[in-house]
N, C-alpha and C positions, 0 to 999 in steps of 0.2 A: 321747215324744210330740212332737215335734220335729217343721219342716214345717207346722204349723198356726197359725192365724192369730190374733195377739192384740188386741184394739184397748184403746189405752191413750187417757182421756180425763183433760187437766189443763191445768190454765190455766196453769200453770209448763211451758214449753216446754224449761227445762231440764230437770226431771223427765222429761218424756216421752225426748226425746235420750237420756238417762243411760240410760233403762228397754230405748230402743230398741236403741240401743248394747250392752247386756248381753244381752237374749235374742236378740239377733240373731246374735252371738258364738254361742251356743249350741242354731243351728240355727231360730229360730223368724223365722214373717215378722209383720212389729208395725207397725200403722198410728198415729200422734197423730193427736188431736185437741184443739185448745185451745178450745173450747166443745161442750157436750154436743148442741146444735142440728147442728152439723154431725154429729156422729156418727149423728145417727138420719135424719140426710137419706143417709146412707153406707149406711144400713142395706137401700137399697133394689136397692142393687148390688152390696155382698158381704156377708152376715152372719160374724161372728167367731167362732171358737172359744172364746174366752173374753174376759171385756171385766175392765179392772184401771180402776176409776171413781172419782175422786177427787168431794167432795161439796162443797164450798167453792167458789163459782165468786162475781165480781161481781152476776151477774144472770141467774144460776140457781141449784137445787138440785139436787145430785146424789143425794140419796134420792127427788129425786122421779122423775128418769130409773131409780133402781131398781124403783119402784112400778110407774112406766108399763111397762116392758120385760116385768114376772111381769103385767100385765095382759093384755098381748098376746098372745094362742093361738100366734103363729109364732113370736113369739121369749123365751117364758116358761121354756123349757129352756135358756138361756143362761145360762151359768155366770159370777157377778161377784163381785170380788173388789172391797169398798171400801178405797182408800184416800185416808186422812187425816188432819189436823195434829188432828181433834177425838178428845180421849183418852180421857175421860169411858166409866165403862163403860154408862150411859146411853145415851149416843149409840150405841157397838158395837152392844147389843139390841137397838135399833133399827134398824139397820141391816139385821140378821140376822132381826129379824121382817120387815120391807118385803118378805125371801128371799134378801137376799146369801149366798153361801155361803161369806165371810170377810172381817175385815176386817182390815187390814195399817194399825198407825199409823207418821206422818209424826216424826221423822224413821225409816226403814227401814232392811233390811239390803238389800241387793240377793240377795243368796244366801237370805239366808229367805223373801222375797217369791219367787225360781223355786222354792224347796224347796213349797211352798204352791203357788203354780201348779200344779207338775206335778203333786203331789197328787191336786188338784182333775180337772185331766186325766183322769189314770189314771182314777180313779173313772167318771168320766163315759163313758166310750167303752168297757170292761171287759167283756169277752162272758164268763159265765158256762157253765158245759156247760149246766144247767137250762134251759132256754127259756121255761117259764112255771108259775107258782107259782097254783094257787088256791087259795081257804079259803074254804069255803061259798057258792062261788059270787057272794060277796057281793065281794070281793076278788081279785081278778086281775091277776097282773104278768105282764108278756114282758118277759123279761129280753133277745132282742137288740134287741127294736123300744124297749127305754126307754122301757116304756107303762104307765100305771098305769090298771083300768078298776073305778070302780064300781057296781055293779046296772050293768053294761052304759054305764055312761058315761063319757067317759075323762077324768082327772084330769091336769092337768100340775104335776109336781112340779118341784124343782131338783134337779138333780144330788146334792148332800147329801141332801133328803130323800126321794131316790129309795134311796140306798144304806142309811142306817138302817131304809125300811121293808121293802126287800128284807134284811139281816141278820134282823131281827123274824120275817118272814115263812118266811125258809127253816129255822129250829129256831121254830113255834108251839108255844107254852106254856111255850116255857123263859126263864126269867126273868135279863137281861142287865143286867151293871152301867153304868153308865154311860162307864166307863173300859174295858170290853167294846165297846161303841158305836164310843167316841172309835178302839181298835185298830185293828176292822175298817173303819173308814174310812181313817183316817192309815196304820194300819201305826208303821211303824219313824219315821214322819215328823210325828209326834200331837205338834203344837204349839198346840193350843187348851185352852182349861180346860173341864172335866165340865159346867158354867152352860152351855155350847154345846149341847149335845144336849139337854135344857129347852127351850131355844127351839126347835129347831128340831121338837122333838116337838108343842111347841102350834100349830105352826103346820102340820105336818103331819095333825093333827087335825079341824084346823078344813078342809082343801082337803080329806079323804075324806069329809066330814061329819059328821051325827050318828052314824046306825048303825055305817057303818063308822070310823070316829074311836074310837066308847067301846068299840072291841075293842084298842085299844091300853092297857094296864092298868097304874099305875102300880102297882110292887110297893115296899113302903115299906120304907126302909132300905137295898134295892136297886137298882132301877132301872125298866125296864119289860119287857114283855112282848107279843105277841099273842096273844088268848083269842077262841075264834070260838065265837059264841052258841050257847048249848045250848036 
């Protein structure tokens, strides 16, 4: 996934240097930023590939630049990675409810924050043969347009929770463990704990709604499922 553009926001300019310095080594083009105000004034002349957002600033916060960004209809499919010094698993949930779709603590590896990058990459840009998946009509995905519609109105998911409801969605009714979940996203590169796909379930719940949300089934002991109303 290389060629594509990273924007990295942190008030430590050496973090960013270091971050810039290593994917740029490895083919990618990476913009700093030392305040989040500048990045979304950026926002209006190139959008990013993926944004790696540190949350800790003097006189801002960086979970609320994640809030704002999944507000936004144009730039709500933007894939973010939080990082930062806060370790607390607190914080992470929260991070990952706001819609990050991970977060990386301070201090890092450099190699596991690209292993995580690219990750996130792959996922997101992934053309499946299927081209669009529905279940009663009620549920509809286009797997190349990265659309999610329901009863006819389109939902913007993240990245993460576009790929869990498209696994759910292509075997409905079969019931998936959570560590099944965690595979078919990571793959061989599944560096998050199972409490991951929890969050990102309720939160994907809550963006398809009621109807379509309580076809998402939790199966106890194992995991979830999609069940389309009989």
């Amino acid at each position: 996934m290389t060629g594509q553009l990273i924007a990295v926001i942190d008030d430590e300019s050496e973090v960013i240097s270091t971050i810039s310095e290593y994917l740029t080594e490895r083919g990618y083009k990476v913009k700093g930023f030392l305040h989040p105000d500048d990045f979304l004034v950026s926002l209006k002349e190139e959008i990013p590939n993926l944004i790696i957002l540190d949350v800790m600033f003097p006189d801002a916060n960086g979970f609320d630049v994640c809030r704002e960004l999944r507000k936004r209809k144009i730039y709500s499919h933007l894939p973010i990675i939080i990082l930062s010094a806060k370790t607390e698993e607190q914080d992470k949930v929260f991070g990952l409810r706001l819609g990050a779709d991970d977060y990386v603590a301070k201090p890092f590896s450099l190699s596991e924050l690209h292993a995580r990058l690219e990750a996130i990459l792959k996922r997101s840009f992934a053309e499946g043969t299927i081209q669009e998946i529905n279940i009663g009509d009620i549920i509809v995905m286009h797997l190349e347009r990265h659309e999610v519609t329901v009863a006819g109105e389109k939902v913007e998911l993240t990245p993460t929770e576009f790929k869990i409801l498209e696994c759910l969605l292509l075997r409905k009714d079969h019931a998936f463990t959570r560590s099944m979940l965690l595979d078919h996203i990571w793959g061989e590169e599944k560096i998050v704990t199972e409490q991951t796909i929890d969050v990102h379930i309720k939160h994907l719940r809550e963006k398809l709604g009621q109807k379509a949300g309580n076809m998402i089934k939790n199966i106890r002991g194992i995991g979830y499922k999609i069940e389309e109303p009989k």
